[in-house]
C-alpha positions as CSV (number, residue, x, y, z in Angstrom):
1,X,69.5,145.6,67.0
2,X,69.9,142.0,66.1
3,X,73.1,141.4,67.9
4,X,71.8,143.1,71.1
5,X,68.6,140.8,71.1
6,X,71.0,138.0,70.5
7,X,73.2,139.3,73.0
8,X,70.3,139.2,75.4
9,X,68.9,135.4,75.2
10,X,72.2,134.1,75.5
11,X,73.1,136.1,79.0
12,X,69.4,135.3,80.1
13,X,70.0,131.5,79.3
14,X,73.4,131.5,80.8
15,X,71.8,133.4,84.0
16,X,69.3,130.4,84.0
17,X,72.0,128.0,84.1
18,X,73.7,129.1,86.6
19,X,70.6,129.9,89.3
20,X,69.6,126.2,88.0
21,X,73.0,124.8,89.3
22,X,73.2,126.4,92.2
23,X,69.6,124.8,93.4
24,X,69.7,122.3,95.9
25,X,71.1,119.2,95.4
26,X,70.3,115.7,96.2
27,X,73.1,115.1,99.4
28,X,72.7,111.5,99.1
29,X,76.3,109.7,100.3
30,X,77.0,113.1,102.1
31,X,78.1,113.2,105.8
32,X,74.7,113.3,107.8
33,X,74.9,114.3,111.4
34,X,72.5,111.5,112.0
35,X,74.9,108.7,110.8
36,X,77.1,106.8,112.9
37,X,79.4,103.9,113.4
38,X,80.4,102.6,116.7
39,X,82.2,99.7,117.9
40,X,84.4,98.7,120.7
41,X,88.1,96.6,120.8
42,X,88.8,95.3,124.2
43,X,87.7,98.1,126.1
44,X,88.4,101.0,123.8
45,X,84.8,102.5,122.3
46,X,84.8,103.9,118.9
47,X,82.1,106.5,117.8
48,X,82.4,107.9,114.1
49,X,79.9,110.1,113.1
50,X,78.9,112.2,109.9
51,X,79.4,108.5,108.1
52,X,80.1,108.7,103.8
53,X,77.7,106.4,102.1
54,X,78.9,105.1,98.7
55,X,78.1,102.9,96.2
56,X,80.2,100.6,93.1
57,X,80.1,97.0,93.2
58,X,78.3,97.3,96.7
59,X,76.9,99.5,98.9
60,X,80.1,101.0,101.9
61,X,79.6,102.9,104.9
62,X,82.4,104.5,105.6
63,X,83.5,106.3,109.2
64,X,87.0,107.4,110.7
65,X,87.5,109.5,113.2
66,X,89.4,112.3,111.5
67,X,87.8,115.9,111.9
68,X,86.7,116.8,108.2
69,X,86.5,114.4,105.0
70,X,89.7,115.5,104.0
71,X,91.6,114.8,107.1
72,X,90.4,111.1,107.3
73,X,92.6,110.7,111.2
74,X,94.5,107.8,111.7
75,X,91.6,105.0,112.1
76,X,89.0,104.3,109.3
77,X,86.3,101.1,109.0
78,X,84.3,100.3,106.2
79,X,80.9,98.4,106.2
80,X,79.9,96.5,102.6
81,X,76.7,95.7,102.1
82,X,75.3,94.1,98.7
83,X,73.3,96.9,96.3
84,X,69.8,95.0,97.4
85,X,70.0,95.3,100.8
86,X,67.5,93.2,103.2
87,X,66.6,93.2,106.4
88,X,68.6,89.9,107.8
89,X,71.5,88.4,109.8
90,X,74.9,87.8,107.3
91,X,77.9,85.9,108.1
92,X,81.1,87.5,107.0
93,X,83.0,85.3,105.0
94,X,86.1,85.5,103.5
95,X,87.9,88.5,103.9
96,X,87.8,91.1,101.1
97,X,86.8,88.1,98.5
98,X,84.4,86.5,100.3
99,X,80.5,87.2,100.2
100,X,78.7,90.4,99.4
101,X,79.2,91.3,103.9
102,X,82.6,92.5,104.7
103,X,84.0,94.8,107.5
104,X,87.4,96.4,106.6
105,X,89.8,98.4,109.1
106,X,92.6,100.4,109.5
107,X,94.6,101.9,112.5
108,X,97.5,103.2,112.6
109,X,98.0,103.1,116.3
110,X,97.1,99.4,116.4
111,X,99.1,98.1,112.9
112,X,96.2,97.7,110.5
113,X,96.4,98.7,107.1
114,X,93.1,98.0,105.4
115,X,92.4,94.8,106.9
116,X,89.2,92.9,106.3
117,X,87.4,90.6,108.9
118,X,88.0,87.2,107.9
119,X,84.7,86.1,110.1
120,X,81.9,87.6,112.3
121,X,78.0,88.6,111.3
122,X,76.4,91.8,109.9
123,X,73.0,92.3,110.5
124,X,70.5,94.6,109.0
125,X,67.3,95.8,111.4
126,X,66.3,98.4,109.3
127,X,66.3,100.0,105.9
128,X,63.9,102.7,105.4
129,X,63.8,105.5,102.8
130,X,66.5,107.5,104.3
131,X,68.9,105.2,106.3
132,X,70.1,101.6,106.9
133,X,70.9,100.1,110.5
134,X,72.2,97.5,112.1
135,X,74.6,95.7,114.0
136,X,77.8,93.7,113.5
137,X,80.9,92.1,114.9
138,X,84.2,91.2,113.0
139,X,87.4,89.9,113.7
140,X,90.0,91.2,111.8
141,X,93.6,89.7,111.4
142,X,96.6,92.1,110.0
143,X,99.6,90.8,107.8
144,X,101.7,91.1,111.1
145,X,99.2,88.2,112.8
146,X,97.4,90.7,115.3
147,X,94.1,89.5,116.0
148,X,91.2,92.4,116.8
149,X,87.7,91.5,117.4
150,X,85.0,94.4,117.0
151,X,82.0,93.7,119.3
152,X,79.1,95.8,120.0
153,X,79.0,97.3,116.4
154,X,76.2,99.9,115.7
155,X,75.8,101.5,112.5
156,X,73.3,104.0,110.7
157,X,73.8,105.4,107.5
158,X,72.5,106.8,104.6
159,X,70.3,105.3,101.8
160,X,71.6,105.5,98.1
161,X,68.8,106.7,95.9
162,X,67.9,104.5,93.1
């Protein structure tokens, strides 16, 4: 009888552990429908949606224009953004060592291999609860001396939760 009760509690807690982890989850740095990054070179526009949010040293959005996360395409950017992030205009200085604003890119088609913009501005309009926006433009140079400038940037993306 013993053994049975025993047998009992421990199927009831591992029942309760497994309904707990299938609850819903927090889906912050998730692809959101609502997120976006959009840019144009020359006269080419750029429109990635479902942006990754993630967070290390700084905050990155992330967008490419590949059709699931696994299949990332063949063009990626990255927007860095410092953990405290305030509503303000930043230069981008530097490349990927310079201040806590960077812009990083990579085409195939165009020759860029994780490239990061050695000048141009980031600013922030709005950080709410939920996302971040703003605006940017970077120019980005690649180890074979092609020059790209990004103008017209747009971005919204989510908020990491502290």
């Amino acid at each position: 009888m013993m053994k049975k009760r025993y047998q009992l509690i421990v199927m009831i807690a591992l029942m309760g552990t497994v309904l707990l982890s299938c609850s819903s989850d927090d889906d912050s740095g998730a692809p959101d429908s609502n997120t976006y990054i959009r840019f144009t070179i020359e006269d080419t526009d750029y429109d990635f949606e479902n942006i990754i949010t993630a967070e290390s040293l700084s905050i990155t959005f992330n967008g490419n224009n590949g059709a699931t996360i696994q299949d990332v395409g063949d063009t990626r950017i990255s927007v860095y953004l410092p953990l405290d992030i305030v509503v303000g205009n930043y230069d981008i200085v530097g490349g990927a060592f310079g201040g806590d604003y960077k812009v990083s890119f990579s085409s195939e088609p165009l020759g860029f291999d994780f490239d990061f913009a050695q000048s141009g501005s980031i600013n922030v309009t709005s950080v709410s609860e939920d996302y971040v926006e703003g605006t940017f433009t970077a120019t980005i140079t690649s180890e074979s001396d092609e020059t790209i400038t990004l103008t017209d940037g747009s971005f919204r993306a989510m908020t990491i939760d502290e």
